[in-house]
C-alpha positions as CSV (number, residue, x, y, z in Angstrom):
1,X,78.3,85.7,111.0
2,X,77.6,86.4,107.2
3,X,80.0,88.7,105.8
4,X,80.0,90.5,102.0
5,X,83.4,91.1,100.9
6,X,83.4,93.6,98.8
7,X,86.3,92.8,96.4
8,X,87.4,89.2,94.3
9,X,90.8,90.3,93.5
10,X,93.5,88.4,94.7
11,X,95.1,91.0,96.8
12,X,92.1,90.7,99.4
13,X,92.7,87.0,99.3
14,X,94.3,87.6,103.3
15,X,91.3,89.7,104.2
16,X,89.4,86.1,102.6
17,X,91.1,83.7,104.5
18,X,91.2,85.1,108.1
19,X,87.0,85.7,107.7
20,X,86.7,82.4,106.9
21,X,89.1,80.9,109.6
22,X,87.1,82.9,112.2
23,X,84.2,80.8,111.1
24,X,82.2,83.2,109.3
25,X,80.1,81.9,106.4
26,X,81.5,85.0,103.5
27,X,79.9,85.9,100.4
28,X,82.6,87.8,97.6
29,X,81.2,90.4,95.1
30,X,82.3,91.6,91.6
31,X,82.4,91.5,88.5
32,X,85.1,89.2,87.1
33,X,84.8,85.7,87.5
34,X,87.9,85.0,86.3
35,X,89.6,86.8,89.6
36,X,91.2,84.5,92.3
37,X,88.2,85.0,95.2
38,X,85.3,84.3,92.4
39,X,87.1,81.0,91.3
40,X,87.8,79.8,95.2
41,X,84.7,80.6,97.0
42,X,81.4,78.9,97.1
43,X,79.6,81.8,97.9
44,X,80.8,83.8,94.7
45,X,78.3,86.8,93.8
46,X,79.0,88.2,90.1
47,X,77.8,91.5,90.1
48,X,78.7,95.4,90.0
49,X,78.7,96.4,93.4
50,X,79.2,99.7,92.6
51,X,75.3,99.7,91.7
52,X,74.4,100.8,95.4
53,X,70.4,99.2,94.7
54,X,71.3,95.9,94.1
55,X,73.7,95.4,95.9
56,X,72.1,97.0,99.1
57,X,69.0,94.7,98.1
58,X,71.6,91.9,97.9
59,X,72.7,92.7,101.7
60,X,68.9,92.6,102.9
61,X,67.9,89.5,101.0
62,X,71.0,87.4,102.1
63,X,70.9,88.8,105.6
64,X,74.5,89.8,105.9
65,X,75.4,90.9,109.0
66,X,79.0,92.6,108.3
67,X,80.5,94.3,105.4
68,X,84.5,94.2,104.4
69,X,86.0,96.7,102.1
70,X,88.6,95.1,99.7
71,X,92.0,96.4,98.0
72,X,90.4,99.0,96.0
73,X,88.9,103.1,95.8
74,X,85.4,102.3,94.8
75,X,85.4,98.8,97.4
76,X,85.4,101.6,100.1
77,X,83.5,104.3,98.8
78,X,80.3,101.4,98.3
79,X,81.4,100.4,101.9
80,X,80.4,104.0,103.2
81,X,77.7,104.2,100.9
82,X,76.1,100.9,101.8
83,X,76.5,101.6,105.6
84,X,75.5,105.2,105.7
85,X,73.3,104.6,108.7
86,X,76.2,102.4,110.2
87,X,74.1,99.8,110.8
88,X,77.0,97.2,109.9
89,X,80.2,99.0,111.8
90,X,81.9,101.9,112.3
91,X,82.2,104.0,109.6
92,X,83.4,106.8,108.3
93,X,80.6,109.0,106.5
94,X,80.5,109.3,102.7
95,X,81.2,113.3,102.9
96,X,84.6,112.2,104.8
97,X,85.9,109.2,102.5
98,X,85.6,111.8,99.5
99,X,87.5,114.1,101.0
100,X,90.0,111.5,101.9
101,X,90.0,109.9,98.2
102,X,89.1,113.1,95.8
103,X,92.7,114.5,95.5
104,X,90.9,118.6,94.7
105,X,89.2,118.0,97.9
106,X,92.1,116.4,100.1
107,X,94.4,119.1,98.6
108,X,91.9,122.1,99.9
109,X,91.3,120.4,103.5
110,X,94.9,120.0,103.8
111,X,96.2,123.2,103.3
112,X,93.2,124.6,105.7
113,X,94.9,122.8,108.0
114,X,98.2,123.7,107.6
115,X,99.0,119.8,106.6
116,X,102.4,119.0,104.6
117,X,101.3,118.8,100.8
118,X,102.0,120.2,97.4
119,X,100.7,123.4,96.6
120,X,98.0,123.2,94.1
121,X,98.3,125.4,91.2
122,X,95.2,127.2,89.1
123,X,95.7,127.0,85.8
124,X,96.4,131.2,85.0
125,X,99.2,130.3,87.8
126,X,101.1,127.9,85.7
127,X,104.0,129.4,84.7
128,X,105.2,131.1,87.6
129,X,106.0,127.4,89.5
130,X,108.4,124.3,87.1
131,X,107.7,121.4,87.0
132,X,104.0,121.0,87.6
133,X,102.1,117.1,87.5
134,X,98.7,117.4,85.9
135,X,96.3,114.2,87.3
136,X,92.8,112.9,87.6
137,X,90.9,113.4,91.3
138,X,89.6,110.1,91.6
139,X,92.3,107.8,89.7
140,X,95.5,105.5,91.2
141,X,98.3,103.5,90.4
142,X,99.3,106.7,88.1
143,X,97.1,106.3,85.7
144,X,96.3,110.2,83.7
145,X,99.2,111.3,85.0
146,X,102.0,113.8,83.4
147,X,104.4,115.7,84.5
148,X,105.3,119.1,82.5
149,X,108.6,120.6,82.8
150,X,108.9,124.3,82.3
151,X,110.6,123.5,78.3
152,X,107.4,121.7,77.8
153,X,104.7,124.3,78.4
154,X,103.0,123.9,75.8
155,X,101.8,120.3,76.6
156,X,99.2,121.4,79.3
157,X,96.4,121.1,77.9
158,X,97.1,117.7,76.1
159,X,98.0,117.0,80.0
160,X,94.6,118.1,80.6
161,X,92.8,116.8,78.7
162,X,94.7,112.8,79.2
163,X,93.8,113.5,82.8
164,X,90.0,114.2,82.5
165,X,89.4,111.2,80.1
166,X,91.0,108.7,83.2
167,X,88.7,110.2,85.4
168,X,85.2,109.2,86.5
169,X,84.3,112.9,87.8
170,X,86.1,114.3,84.3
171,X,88.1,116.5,86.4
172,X,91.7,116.6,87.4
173,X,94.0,119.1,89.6
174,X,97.3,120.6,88.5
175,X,100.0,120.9,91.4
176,X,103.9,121.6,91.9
177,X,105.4,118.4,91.3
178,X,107.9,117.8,94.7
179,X,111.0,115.2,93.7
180,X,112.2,112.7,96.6
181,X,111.6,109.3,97.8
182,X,108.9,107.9,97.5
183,X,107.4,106.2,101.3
184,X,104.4,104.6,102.5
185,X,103.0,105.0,106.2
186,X,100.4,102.7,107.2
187,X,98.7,103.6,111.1
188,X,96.1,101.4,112.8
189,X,93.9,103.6,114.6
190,X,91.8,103.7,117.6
191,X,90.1,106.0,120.1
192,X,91.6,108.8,117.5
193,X,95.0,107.3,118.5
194,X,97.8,105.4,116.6
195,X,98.5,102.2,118.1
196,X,101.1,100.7,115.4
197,X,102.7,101.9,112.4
198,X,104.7,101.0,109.5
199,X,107.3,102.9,107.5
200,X,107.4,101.2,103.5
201,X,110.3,102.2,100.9
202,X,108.1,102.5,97.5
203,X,109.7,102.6,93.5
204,X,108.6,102.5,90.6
205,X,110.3,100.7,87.8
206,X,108.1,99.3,85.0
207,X,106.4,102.9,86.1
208,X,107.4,105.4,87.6
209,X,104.0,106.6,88.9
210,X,103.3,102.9,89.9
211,X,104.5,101.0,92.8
212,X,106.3,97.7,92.3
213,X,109.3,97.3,94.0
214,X,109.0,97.9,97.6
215,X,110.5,96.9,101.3
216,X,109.5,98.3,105.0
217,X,112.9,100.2,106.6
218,X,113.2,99.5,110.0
219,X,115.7,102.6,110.5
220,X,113.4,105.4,109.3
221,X,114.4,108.7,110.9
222,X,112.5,109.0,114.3
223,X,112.5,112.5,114.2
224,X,110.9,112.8,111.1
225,X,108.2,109.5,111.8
226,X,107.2,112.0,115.1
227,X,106.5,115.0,112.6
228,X,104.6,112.2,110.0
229,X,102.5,111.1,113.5
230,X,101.8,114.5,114.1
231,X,100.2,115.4,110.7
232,X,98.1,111.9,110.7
233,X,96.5,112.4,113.9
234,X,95.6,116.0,113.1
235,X,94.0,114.5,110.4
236,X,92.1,111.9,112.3
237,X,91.1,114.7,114.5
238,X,89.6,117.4,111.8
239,X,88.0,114.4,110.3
240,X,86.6,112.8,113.0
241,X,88.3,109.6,112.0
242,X,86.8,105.8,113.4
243,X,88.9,103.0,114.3
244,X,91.1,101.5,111.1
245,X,93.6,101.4,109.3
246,X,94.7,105.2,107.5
247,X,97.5,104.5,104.8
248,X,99.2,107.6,103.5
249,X,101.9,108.2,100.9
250,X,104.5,110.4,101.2
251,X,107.6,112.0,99.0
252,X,111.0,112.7,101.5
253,X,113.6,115.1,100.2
254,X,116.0,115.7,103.0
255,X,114.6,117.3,106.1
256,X,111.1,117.8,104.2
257,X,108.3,115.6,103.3
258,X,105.0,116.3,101.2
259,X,101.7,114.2,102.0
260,X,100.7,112.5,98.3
261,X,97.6,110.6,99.0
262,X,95.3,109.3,102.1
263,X,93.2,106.5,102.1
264,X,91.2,104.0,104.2
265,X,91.2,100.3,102.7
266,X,93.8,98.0,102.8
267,X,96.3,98.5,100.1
268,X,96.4,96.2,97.0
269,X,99.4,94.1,95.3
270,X,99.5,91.9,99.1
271,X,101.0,95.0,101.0
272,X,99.5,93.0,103.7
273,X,101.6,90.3,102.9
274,X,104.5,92.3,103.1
275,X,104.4,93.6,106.4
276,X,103.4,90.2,107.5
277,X,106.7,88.6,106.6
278,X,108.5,91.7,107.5
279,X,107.0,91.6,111.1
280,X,105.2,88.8,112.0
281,X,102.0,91.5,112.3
282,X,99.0,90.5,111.0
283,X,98.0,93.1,108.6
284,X,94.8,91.5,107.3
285,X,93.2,90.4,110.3
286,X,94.3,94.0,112.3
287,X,92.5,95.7,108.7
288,X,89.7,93.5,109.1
289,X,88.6,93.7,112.7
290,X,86.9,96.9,113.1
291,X,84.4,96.0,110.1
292,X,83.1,92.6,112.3
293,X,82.6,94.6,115.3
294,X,86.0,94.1,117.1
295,X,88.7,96.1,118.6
296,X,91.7,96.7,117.1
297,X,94.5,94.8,119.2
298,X,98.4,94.6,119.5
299,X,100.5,91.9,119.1
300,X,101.5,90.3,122.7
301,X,105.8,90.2,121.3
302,X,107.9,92.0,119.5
303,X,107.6,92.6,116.2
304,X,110.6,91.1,114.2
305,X,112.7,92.1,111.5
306,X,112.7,90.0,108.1
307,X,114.5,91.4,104.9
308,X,111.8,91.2,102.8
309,X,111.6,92.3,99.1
310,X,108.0,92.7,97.8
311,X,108.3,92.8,93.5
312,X,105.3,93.3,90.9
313,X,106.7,91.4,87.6
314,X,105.3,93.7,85.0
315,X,106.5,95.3,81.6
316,X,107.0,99.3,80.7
317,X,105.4,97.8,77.4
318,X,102.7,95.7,76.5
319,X,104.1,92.0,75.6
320,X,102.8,88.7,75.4
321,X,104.0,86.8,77.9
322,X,106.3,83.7,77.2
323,X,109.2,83.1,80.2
324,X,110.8,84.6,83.0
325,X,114.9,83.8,83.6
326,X,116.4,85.2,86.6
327,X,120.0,86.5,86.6
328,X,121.1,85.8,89.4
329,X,120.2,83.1,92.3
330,X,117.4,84.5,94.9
331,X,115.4,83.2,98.1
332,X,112.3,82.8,96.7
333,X,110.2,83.6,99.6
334,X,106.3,83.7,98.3
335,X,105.4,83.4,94.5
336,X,101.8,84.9,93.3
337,X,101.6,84.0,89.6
338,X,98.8,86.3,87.7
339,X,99.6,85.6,84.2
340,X,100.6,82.3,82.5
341,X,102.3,81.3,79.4
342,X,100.6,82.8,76.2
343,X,98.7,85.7,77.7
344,X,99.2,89.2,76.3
345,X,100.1,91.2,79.2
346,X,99.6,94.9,79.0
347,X,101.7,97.7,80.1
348,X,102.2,98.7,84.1
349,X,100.3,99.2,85.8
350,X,96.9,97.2,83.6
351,X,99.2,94.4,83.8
352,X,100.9,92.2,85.5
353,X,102.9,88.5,85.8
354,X,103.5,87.8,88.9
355,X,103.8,89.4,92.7
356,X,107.2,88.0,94.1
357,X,108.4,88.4,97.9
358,X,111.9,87.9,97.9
359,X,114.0,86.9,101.3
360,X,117.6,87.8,102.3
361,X,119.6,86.5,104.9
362,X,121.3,89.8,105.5
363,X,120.9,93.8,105.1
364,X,123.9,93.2,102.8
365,X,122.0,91.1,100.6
366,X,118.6,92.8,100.6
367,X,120.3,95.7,99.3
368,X,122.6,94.1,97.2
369,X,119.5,92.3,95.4
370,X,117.1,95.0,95.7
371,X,119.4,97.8,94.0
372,X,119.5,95.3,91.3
373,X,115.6,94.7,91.0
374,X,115.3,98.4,91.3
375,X,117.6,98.5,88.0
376,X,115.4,95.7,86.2
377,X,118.1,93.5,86.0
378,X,116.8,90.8,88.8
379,X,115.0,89.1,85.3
380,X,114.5,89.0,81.6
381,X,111.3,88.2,80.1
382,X,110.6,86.9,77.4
C-alpha cells in the first residue's frame, strides 16, 4: 500500500519503521527537513500539512491509499480533517477530536457526564477557589501555563493574557489547580472495549508542566485502575469512539484522581519506546493498525516486566550545549541524541539533548537511580 505519514519527527520514527517492514511504499510530510524521518526517507514531502488543500490534493495526485497520524495535536486533527468522509480508515469525526483535544470543550463534556476533572472556574468566580492554573485550549507540553496562588491574585490577567498569546484559538480556560502525581493511562480500544492498558509514572524536572522523566508501575492500585477503566469507556461510549489507541493523563492524590487531558495519537518523546522495553508490547505497530485497515490484536504471551527509565536531557534554561558527565555509573539501555556539540539549546520543553532509556537490574536500583534523575543529579551539563 502507499501510506502518508503525517509527521517527520523522530518520535514517529517506530510508527516509520514497522510501515515500512510491512512492505508498504510510505511517503513522510512536514515541514522541517532537518527532522530525523525527512533526512532517512526517500519519499520525503516538505510541506505544511496543516494546509488541508494541498495536502488533500497531495493524497489524490500520489494515490495514497492510507493515512497515519504522527506524535503530535495538529498530525491528528489533519488526520480527521483529511478523512472526513472516511474514505482512508476508521475515524473519529472532526466535531469529536475537538472536543477530545480543546481543553474548554473537554472540560464542559466531562462534567455533563459526571467524568473525574477539575472544576473550571469563570473568571468573576476567582477568588472564592486557591490555587487556580490559567492555560491555553489548544496548547501541550505546558506551554502558556501558570499557576496563581491566592497571595498572587493580582497576576491573573498577566496569566491571561501569557495563555492567549500560546494559543492558536487566542483563548484559554482558568480551572482549580488539583496537586498529586502525575500518571499516564494509555488503552487500546476496540468494539468500544479496552483490550490492554498501561499505567506510566510521569515528572517533570527541567519543567514542571513538561514530561521528562518517566517509568510504567506494574503495581498500580487495581482498585483505582477499575474506577480509571470505568471513566474511559464512558467516554468511548458518549463519544462514539472507533478502534485506537485513547491516552489520558491523570493527577492521583490519595483515594482521588482528576482526568487532565485526552487524546487520540500516539504520544511523542518514544513513549512507544517505553512501553516496548517495559513489556515486550508493541506500541507502534498496535497504534498503527487500525489506520491500514487492520484489527487491533493481543500479544499471544505474557507481557513482561523490564525496569525501564525513560529521561528527556533538557535544561530549565536555555544553554548552549557543550558536554554531558554522568555521576554515577548506569545501564545505558537506548540513547536518542537530538542535539550535538555547539548547538544552542533552548529551555524545556523547545528543547532538548537527548532521549535516554535507562535499564536496571532490580526495583532497588530503578528506584535508587530514578529518585536521583528525578532530583537532576543523574548528570551535569556543560
Amino acid at each position: 500500500m502507499k501510506i502518508l505519514l503525517l509527521d517527520t519527527n523522530f518520535s514517529s520514527g517506530p510508527i516509520y519503521d514497522y510501515l515500512v517492514e510491512s512492505g508498504n511504499e510510505v511517503y513522510v510530510i512536514g515541514n522541517n527537513p532537518n527532522d530525523f524521518l525527512a533526512k532517512i526517507s526517500k519519499n520525503y514531502i516538505q510541506s505544511d500539512y496543516s494546509i488541508i488543500s494541498r495536502t488533500r490534493e497531495l493524497v489524490k495526485s500520489l494515490g495514497i491509499d492510507c493515512i497515519v497520524p504522527g506524535c503530535n495535536d495538529r498530525s491528528f486533527q489533519v488526520y480527521t480533517e483529511l478523512n472526513s468522509n472516511k474514505q482512508y480508515s476508521l475515524s473519529d469525526t472532526s466535531e469529536i477530536n475537538e472536543i477530545i483535544n480543546n481543553k474548554e470543550k473537554f472540560r464542559s463534556f466531562a462534567t455533563s457526564i459526571k467524568l473525574s476533572v477539575p472544576r473550571l472556574i469563570k473568571t468573576k468566580e476567582v477568588g472564592n477557589i486557591w490555587p487556580i492554573i490559567v492555560k491555553p485550549v489548544d496548547a501541550y507540553s505546558g506551554i502558556g501555563i501558570t499557576i496563581i496562588k491566592e497571595s498572587e491574585h493580582n497576576m491573573l490577567q498577566s496569566a491571561i493574557s501569557f495563555a492567549r498569546e500560546n494559543s492558536r484559538t487566542k483563548t484559554c480556560i482558568i480551572e482549580e489547580f488539583v496537586e498529586g502525581q502525575l500518571y499516564s493511562h494509555s488503552a487500546f480500544i476496540s468494539d468500544k472495549s479496552i483490550l490492554i492498558d498501561f499505567i506510566v509514572e510521569e515528572h517533570g524536572t527541567a519543567n514542571s508542566f513538561a514530561v521528562d522523566t518517566s517509568r510504567v508501575v506494574y503495581d498500580f492500585s487495581e482498585e483505582m485502575l477499575s474506577k480509571i477503566r470505568k471513566e474511559i469507556s464512558l467516554m468511548v461510549d458518549e463519544l462514539d469512539l472507533v478502534d485506537g489507541l485513547i491516552h489520558t493523563q491523570f493527577i492521583k492524590q490519595g483515594n482521588s484522581f482528576w482526568i487532565i487531558e485526552v487524546t487520540r495519537r500516539c504520544p511523542g518523546d518514544l513513549y512507544s519506546y517505553l512501553i516496548e522495553s517495559s513489556t515486550g508490547f508493541n506500541y507502534a505497530q498496535t497504534y498503527t493498525t487500525p489506520f491500514i485497515k487492520q484489527k487491533i490484536s493481543l500479544p499471544n504471551q505474557p507481557l513482561k516486566k523490564a525496569n525501564i527509565i525513560r529521561h528527556t536531557i533538557s535544561q530549565p534554561k536555555e544553554m548552549s550545549f557543550g558536554s554531558l558527565q554522568f555521576n554515577l555509573p548506569i545501564h545505558i539501555h537506548k540513547f536518542v541524541q537530538i542535539s550535538t556539540v555547539g548547538d544552542f539549546i533552548k529551555s524545556s520543553p523547545s528543547g532538548r539533548i537527548g532521549l535516554l532509556f535507562i535499564r536496571a537490574d532490580s526495583k532497588r536500583e530503578l528506584n535508587n537511580v530514578y529518585e536521583i534523575t528525578l532530583n537532576r543529579k543523574l548528570y551535569s551539563i556543560r
